[in-house]
C-alpha positions in Angstrom: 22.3 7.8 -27.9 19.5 5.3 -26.7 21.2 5.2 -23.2 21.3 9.4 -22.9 17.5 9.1 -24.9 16.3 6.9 -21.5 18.5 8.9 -18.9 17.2 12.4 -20.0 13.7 10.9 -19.9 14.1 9.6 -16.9 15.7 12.6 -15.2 12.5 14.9 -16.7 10.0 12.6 -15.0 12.1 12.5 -11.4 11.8 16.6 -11.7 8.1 16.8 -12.0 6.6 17.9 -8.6 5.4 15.2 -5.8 1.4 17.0 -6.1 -1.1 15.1 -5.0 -3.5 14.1 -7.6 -6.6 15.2 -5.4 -4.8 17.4 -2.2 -4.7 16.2 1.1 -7.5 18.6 3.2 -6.7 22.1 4.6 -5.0 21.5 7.9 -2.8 18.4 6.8 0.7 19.0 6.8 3.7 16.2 5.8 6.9 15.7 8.2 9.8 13.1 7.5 9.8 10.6 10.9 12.8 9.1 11.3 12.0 5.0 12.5 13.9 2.0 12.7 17.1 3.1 10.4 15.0 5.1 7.8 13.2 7.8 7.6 9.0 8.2 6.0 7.4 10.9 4.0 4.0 11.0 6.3 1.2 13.1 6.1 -0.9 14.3 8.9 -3.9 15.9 9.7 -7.3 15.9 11.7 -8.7 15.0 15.1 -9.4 12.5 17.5 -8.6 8.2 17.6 -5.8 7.7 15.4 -6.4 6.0 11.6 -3.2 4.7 9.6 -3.6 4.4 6.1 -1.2 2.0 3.8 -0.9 2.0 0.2 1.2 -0.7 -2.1 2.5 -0.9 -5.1 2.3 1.9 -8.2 0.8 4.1 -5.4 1.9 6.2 -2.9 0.2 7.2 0.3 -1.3 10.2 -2.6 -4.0 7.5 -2.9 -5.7 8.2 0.3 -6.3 11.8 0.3 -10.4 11.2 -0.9 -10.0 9.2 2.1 -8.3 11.1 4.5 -10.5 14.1 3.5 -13.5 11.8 5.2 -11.7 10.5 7.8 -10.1 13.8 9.3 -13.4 15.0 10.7 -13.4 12.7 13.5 -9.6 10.9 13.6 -6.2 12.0 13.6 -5.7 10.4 10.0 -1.7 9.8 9.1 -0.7 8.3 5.6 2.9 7.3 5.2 4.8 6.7 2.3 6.1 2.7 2.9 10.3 2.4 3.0 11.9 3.0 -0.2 8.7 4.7 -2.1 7.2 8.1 -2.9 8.9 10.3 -0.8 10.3 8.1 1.7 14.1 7.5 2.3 15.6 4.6 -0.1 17.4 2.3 2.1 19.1 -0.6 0.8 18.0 -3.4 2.7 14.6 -3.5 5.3 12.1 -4.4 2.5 10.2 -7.2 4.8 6.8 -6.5 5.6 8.1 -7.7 9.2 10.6 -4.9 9.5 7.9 -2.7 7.6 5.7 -3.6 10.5 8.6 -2.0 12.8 8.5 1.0 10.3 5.0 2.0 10.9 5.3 1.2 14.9 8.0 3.8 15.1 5.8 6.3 13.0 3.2 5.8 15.6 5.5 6.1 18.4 7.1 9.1 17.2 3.8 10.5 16.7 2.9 9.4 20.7 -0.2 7.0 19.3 -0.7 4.1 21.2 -3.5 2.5 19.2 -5.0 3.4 16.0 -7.2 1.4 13.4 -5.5 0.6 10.0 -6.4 0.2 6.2 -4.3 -1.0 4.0 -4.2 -2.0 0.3 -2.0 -4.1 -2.0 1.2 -4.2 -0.2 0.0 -2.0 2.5 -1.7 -5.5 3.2 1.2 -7.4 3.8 3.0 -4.5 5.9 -0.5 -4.0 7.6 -0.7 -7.7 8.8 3.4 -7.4 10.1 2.1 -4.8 12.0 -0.5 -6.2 13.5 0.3 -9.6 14.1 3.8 -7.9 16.3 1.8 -4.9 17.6 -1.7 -6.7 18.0 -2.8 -4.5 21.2 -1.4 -1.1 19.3 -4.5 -1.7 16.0 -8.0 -1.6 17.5 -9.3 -2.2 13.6 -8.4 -3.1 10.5 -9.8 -2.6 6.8 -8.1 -4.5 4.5 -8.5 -4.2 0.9 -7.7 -6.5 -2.2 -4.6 -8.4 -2.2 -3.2 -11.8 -0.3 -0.8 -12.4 2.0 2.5 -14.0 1.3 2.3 -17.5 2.8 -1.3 -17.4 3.9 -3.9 -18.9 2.7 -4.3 -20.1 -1.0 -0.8 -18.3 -1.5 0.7 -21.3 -3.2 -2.1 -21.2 -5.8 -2.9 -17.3 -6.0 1.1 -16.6 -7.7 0.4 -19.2 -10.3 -2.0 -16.7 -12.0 -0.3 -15.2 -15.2 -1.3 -11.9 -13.9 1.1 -12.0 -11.3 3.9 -12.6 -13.5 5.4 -9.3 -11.9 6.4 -11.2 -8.4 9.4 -12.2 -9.9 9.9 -9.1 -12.7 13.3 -7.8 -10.8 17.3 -7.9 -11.3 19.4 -5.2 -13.1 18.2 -6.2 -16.2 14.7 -5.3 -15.9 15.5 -2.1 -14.3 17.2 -1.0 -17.0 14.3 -2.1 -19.5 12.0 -0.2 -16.9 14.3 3.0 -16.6 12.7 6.0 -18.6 9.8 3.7 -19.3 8.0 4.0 -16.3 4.7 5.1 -16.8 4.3 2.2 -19.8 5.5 -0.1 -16.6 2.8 1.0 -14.5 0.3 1.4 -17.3 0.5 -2.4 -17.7 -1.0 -2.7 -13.9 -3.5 -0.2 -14.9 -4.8 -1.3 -17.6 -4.7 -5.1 -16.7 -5.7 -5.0 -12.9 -8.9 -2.6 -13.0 -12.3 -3.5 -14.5 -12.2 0.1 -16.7 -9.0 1.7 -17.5 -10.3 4.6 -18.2 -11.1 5.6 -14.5 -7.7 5.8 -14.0 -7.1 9.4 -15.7 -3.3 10.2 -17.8 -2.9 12.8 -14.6 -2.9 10.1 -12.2 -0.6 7.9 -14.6 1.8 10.9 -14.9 1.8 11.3 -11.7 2.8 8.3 -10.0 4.9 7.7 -13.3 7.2 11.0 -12.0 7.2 9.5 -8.6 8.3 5.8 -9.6 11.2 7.4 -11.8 12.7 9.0 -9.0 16.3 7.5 -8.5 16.1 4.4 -6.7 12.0 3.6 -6.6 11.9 1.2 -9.2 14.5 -0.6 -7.8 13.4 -0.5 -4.1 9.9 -1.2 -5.5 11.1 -4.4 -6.9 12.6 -5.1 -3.6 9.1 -5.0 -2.3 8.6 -8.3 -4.2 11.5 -9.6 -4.0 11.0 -10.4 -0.1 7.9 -11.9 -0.8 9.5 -15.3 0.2 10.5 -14.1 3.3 7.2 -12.6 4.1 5.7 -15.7 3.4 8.1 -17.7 6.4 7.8 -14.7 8.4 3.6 -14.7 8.1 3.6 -18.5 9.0 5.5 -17.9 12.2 4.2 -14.7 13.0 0.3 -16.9 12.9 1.7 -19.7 15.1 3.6 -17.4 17.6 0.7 -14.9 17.9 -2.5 -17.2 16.9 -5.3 -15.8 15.1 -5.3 -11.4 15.3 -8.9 -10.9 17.3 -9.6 -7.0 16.2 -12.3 -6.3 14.1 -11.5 -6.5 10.4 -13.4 -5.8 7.6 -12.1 -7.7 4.5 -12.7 -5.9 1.2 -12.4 -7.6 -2.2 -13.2 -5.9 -5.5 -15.7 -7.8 -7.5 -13.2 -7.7 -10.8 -10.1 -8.7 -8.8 -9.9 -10.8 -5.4 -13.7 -10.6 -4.4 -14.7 -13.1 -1.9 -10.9 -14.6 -2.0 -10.3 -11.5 0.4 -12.3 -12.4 3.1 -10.9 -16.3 3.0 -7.5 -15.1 3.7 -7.9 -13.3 6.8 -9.7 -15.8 7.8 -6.9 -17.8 8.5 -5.1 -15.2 10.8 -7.7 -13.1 12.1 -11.2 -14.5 14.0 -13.9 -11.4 13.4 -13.9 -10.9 9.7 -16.4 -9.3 7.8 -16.7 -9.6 4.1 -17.5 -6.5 2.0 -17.2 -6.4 -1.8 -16.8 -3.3 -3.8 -18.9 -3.5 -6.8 -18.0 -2.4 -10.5 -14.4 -2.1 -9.3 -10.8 -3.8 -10.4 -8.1 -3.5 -7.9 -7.4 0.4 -8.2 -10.5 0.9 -5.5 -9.5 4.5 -5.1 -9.2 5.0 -8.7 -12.3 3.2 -9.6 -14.8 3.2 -7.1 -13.6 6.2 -4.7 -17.3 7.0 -3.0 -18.0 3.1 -2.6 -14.7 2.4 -1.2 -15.1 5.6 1.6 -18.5 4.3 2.4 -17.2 1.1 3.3 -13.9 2.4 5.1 -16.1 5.2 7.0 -19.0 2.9 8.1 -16.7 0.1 9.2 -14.7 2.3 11.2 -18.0 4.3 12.9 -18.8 0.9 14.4 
């Protein structure tokens, strides 16, 4: 009975429509671009220089639409859905922010962009710096927003912290604790990770809660962290084969989450970092701070 109990539940929150939270502008459409084996949910819309926008982990690309709403006056903005999340195909293997990297470059191909600027967050990071560090002359800036990268850095001592007890929160055990459970999974991130749960509302819970109990996410979520070791031996020969990225970045720490600790990071691969902070803000900068966060992503980017 407990078994049909979590199924059902989980089958109810797979059914609930994909809707945006806050809906991507008038004049953005979605497409599924097939790219190195898989294929990406991706969202499109506006005019002009080209802007990728990567989310991570217990978002989808849904995050940016505030942003992309900015944005789309003067770029071309497109927001993907990573492999094996929101609306994206669920592959079973690929989940290296390396072969990521190769995801977003075929997105861009497909889409005939040679160079765009990127920002990324959480594991958007990680697949942002793949990207760039194999693509350097395709990203002509980068905004990257509260999280490390595997194997850069303080990396060794950043994963000791008890609140990142979820790197290694996988198997087939845990997934079937997780299934029909979702949204109290990623209510723990919510809660713990942002300076004021509240800001992140019950229809942005449900929402992503639907999403993540789709069959296969939770599982190909988990392999997100599960190649984290990889990622970090890919990142350290990735840095000595390509030396130091030399776009512009702009490294942006929340002040209740990674802060300055942003900005030292990409320091270590990249040479012209500036360091931005978003104030009164946990990790959920979209949730939490939404007009900050575009101010700092729209000013950066005007340079």
């Amino acid at each position: 009975m407990l078994r049909l109990s979590i199924l059902l539940s989980a089958l109810l929150l797979a059914a609930v429509p994909a809707r945006a939270i806050e809906a991507f502008p008038p004049g953005f459409h979605s497409q599924e671009i097939k790219t190195n084996g898989t294929s990406l949910h991706v969202r499109i819309g506006g005019r002009g220089p080209a802007v990728v926008l990567l989310h991570g982990f217990a978002d989808t690309g849904d995050m940016w639409a505030p942003v992309a709403a900015d944005l789309a006056r003067t770029h071309q903005v497109v927001v993907p859905d990573l492999r094996g999340m929101g609306l994206s195909a669920h592959p079973d293997t690929g989940y290296t922010k390396k072969n990521q990297g190769v995801d977003i470059a075929g997105v861009m191909d497909a889409l005939k962009i040679q160079k765009a600027d990127l920002v990324t967050h959480d594991i958007g990071n990680m697949v942002g710096y793949a990207l760039a560090a194999q693509y350097p002359a395709r990203i002509a800036k980068w905004v990257v927003i509260d999280a490390p990268l595997p194997g850069i850095g303080n990396w060794d001592e950043i994963i000791k912290s008890p609140l990142l007890w979820h790197f290694n929160f996988r198997g087939p055990d845990m997934e079937r604790l997780v299934a029909g459970r979702e949204r109290i999974y990623l209510d723990r991130f919510y809660n713990e990770l942002s300076a004021d749960p509240k800001k992140i509302d019950e229809a942005t819970r449900n929402h992503y809660a639907a999403l993540y109990a789709r069959p296969h996410a939770m599982h190909d979520a988990f392999e997100q962290f599960a190649a984290f070791n990889q990622d970090a031996i890919d990142n350290k020969a990735m840095r000595a084969k390509t030396g130091k990225l030399t776009m512009p970045v702009l490294a942006l720490g929340a002040d209740k989450s990674f802060g300055n600790q942003e900005a030292a990071v990409l320091r270590v691969v990249a040479t012209n970092v500036t360091m931005g902070i978003v104030p009164n803000s946990g990790h959920w900068i979209m949730e939490e701070t939404p007009a900050a966060t575009r101010t700092f992503i729209r000013d950066f980017l005007a340079k």
